[in-house]
N, C-alpha and C positions, 0 to 999 in steps of 0.2 A: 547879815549874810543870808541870802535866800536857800531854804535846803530844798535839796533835786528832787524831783518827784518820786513817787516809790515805782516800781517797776511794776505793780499791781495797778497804779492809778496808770501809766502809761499805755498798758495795754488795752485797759478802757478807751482810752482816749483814741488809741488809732482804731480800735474798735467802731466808738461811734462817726469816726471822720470816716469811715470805708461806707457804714450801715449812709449815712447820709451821702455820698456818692453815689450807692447804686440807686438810691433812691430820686435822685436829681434824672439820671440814665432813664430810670424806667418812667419818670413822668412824661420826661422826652419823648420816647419813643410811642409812648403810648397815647397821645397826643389828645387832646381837651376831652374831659368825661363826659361832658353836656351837650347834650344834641343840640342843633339848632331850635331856634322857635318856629313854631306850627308843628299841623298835622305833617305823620310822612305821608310823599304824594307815592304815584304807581309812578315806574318808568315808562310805561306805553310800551313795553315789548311784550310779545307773545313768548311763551318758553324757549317756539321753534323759531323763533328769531333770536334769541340769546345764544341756542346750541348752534345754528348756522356762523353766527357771528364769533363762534370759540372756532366752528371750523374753518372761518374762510383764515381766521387768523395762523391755523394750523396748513395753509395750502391745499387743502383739499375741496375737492367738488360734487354739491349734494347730487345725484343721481335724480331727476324729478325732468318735471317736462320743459322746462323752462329753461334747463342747461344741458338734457342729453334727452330732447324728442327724436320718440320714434320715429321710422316712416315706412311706406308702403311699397317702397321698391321689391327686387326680387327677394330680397330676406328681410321680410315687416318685422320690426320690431316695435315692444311698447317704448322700448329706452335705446337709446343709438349713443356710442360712445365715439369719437371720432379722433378725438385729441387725445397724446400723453398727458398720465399728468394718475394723479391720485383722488379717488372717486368713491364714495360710500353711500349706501342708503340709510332715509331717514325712520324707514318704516317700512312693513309688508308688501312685497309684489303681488296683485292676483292676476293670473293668467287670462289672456281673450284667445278665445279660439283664431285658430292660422297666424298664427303671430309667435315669433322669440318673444321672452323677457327680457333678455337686455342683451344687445348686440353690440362685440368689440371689434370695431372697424380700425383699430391703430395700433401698432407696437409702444410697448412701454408703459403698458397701464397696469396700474393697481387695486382692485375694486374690493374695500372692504364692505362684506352683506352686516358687519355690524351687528351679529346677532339674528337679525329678522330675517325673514323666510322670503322666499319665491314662491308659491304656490299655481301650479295648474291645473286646467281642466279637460276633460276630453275633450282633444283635435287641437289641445295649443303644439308648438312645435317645441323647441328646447329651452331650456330655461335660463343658461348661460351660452353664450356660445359666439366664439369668435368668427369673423370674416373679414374678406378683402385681401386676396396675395397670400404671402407667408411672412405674416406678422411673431415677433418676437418678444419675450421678455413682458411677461404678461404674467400677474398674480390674483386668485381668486383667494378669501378667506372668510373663516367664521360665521357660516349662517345656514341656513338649510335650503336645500331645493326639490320640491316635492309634488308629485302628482304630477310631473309636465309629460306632455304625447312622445316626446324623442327626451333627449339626453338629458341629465340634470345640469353637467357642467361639460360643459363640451368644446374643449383646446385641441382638439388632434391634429388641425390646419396646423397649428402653430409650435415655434420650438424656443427652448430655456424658458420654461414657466413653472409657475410655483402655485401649486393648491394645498390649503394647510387648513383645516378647522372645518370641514366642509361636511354637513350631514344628506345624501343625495339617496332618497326612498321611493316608491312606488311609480319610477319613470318605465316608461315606454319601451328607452332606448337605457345605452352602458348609463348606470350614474353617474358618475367620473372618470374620464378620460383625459387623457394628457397628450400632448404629441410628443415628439424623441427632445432628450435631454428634459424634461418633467423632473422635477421632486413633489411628492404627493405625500404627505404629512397625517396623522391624526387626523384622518377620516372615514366616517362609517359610511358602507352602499350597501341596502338593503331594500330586496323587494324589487328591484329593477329585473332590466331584462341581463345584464350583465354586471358587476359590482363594478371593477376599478380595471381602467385600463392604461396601460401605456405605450409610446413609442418609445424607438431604439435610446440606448444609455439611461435610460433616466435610473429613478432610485424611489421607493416605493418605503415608506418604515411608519409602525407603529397604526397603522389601517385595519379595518376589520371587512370583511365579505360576506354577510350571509342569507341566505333565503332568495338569491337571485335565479332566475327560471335560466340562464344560458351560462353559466360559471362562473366563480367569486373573482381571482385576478386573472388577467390576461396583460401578457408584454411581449416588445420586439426584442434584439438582438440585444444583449450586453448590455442588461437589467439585473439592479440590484433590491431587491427586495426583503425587510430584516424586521423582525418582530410584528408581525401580521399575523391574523388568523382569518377562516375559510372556512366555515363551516353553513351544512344544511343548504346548499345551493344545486338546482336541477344540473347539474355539467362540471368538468372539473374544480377543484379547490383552486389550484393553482397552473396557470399552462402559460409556459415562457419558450420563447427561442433560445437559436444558440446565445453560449458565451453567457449564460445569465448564473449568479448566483445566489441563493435564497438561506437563508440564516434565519435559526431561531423562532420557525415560523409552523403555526400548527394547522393542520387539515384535518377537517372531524364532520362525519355525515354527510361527504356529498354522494351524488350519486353517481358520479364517474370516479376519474383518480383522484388520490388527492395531489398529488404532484407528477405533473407531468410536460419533460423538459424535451431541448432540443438538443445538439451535442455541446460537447465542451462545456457543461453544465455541472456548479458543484451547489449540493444541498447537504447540509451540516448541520444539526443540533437543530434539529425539526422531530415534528410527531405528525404520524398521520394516524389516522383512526377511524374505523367503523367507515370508509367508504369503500363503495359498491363497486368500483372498478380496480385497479392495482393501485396500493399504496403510494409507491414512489417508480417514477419511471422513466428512465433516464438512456439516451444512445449513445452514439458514440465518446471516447474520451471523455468521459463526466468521472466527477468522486462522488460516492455518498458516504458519509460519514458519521459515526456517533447521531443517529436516529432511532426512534422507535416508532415500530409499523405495528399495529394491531388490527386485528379482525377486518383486513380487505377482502371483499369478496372474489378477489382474484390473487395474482400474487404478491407478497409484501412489498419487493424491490426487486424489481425488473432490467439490468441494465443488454446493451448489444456488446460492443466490442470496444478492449482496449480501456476498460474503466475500473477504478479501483473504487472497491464498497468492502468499508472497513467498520470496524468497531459498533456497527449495530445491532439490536435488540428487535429481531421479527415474530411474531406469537399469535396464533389462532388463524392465520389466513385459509380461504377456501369453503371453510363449512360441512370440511367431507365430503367434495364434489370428487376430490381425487386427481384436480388437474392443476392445482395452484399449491405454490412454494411459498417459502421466508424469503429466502433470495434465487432468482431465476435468471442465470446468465443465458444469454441464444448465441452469442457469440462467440470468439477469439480474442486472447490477449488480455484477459481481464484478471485480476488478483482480488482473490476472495479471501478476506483476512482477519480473522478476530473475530467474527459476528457470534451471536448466539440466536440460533432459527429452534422454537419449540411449537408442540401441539398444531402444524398445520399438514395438511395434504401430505408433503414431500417439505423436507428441511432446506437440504441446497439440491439444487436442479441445473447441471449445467449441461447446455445439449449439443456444443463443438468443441475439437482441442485447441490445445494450444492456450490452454488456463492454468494457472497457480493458485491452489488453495490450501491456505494453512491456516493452522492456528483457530478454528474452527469448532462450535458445540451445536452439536442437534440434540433434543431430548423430544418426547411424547409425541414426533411425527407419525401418521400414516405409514413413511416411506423417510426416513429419515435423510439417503442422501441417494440422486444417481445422478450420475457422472458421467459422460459420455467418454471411449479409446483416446488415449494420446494428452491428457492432460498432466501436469506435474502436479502431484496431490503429499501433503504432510499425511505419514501414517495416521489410518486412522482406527480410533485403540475404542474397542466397546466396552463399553461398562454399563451397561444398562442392567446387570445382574452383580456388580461386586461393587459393594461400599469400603467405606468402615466402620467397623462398630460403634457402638457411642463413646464419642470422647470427653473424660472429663480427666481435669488437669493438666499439665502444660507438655505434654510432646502425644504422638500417636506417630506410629508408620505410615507410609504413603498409600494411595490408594489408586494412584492414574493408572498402574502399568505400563508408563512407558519416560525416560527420559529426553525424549525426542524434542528440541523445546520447537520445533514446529506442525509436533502433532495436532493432529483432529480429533476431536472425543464424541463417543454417543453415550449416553446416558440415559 
């Protein structure tokens, strides 16, 4: 009688019948280890026939003379784009004088710069730039455009386009501009004659603006603009129309405002700083909210009538000129609420009635608050000479002087 195998030799055994299965698999796949006989030959391709050949397989079309030549008509270009379709360079654009670099004559294109630059020279015209009718649904990305006589990327004719990756310096004209309905992405304009510009609706995020000679962003009506900054540029930081709203967004060094809107305009959880004209500044029905204004050389936040500027932090504007506020209403109807305005000119300046301000702290102003007849104002209670003592351990009496929970304080 045969005795069963022990359960130790079994597991061997399926053991080695798996270890020889994979091994069967992996010879398979891995297919004969020995190269053929001879030398290995060349393929006879150049590299850029290898990368052409990944791209035509990917549908796209190289940018070159052979697939998108220029021409001399009334807008010369060195590259003419005519057809939709998906289109990348393979290398550096250099600019020739009176000529575009690359001209998009049709809706629906996509032109990836792929990294490499455009380059001009003085008297080229722009370096991207659309023509023909009002072409649509056009995308510029990833590459720099630089040195051109006019604009670096220039879509204004055109609307629903997308520029995303795009570095546009030492142009002529705006470096990037969009026309309405634009999203404008991760990208820097510097050294232009204007940084970034858009038409109506578009949306603007995560851009920067700086050192431009005519002002960092500029936009139409009912633009959104969110994580940007604006700094060091000859002319405002930021200047939008109506119905725009800006978020999160810093102004520092320009030489005009750093934000300055149209009506119906909300700015929120922004800083402006150290520029030369008013901070924020804003017309009719607009909010500004939760900001910080520092050292404008005019006033911190400026609004007309009918807008509520709430919960901001305004400090050092003016310079001891004596004529600049934290917050400076001119108008009517406006609710001043929560801010804290110190160390400038004048604290709150409001100079017609028919205003509500509460809840309110001026401290180390010139001129801590005036106020023009007929407004509704939360008392407001001075303590600019009573504290409390030092407190140490867990209770102390109060020291506001007042339980009004819509008073004003100085300090």
């Amino acid at each position: 009688m045969n005795k069963p195998p022990s359960r130790r030799a079994s597991r061997f055994g399926g053991v080695a019948v798996l270890l020889a299965i994979i091994c069967a698999a992996t010879l398979a796949l891995a297919g004969p280890l020995s190269p053929p006989a001879g030398p290995v030959a060349p393929t006879g391709k150049t590299t850029q026939e290898v990368f052409d050949k990944v791209a035509a397989s990917e549908a796209r079309t190289a940018v070159n003379a052979t697939n998108t030549p220029g021409d001399n008509d009334a807008s010369p270009s060195l590259f003419k784009i005519t057809q939709p379709g998906s289109y990348y360079l393979t290398g550096n654009v250099a600019g020739v004088v009176g000529k575009y670099g690359i001209e998009i004559a049709s809706s629906g294109v996509t032109l990836d710069l792929n990294g490499f630059e455009l380059l001009g020279v003085p008297g080229t015209l722009d370096g991207v730039i659309v023509t023909s009718g009002v072409p649509r649904n056009i995308a510029v990305s990833n590459g720099s455009v630089r040195n051109w006589g006019g604009a670096g990327v220039n879509l204004d004719i055109a609307n629903t386009c997308r520029i995303d990756g795009v570095l546009a310096s030492g142009n002529g004209g705006t470096g990037i501009d969009g026309g309405p309905y634009s999203v404008i992405s991760n990208a820097t304009a510097r050294n232009n004659l204007v940084g970034i510009s858009a038409g109506d609706s578009s949306v603007i995020t995560g851009c920067t603006a700086n050192s431009n000679t005519s002002g960092g962003f500029g936009t139409g009506f009912g633009c959104t603009i969110a994580n940007c900054t604006a700094s060091f540029n000859a002319g405002p930081g930021f200047d939008v129309l109506s119905g725009c709203t800006i978020v999160n967004c810093t102004a520092a060094n320009n030489t005009d405002f750093g934000f300055n809107t149209g009506s119906s305009a909300t700015v929120t959880s922004c800083t402006a700083y150290n520029n030369s004209g008013i901070g924020i500044a804003v017309t009719t029905a607009s909010t500004v909210s939760d900001c910080t204004v520092s050292s404008s050389s005019r006033d911190g936040i400026r609004c007309a009538s009918r807008c509520l500027i709430r919960n901001n932090t305004c400090n050092g504007q003016g310079g001891g000129s004596g004529l600049s506020a934290g917050i400076h209403a001119t108008g009517s109807g406006n609710r001043i609420e929560g801010n804290n305005c110190s160390n400038s000119d004048r604290g709150i300046d409001v100079d017609s009635d028919g205003n509500f301000i509460v809840r309110n702290t001026c401290s180390g102003n010139t001129l801590n608050w005036t106020i023009a007849a007929g407004n509704v104002v939360g008392t407001i209670v001075d303590r600019t000479s009573t504290g409390n003592a030092a407190i140490i351990g867990n209770s102390a009496p109060g020291s506001l002087g007042s339980t009004d929970a819509n008073a004003n304080f100085t300090h």
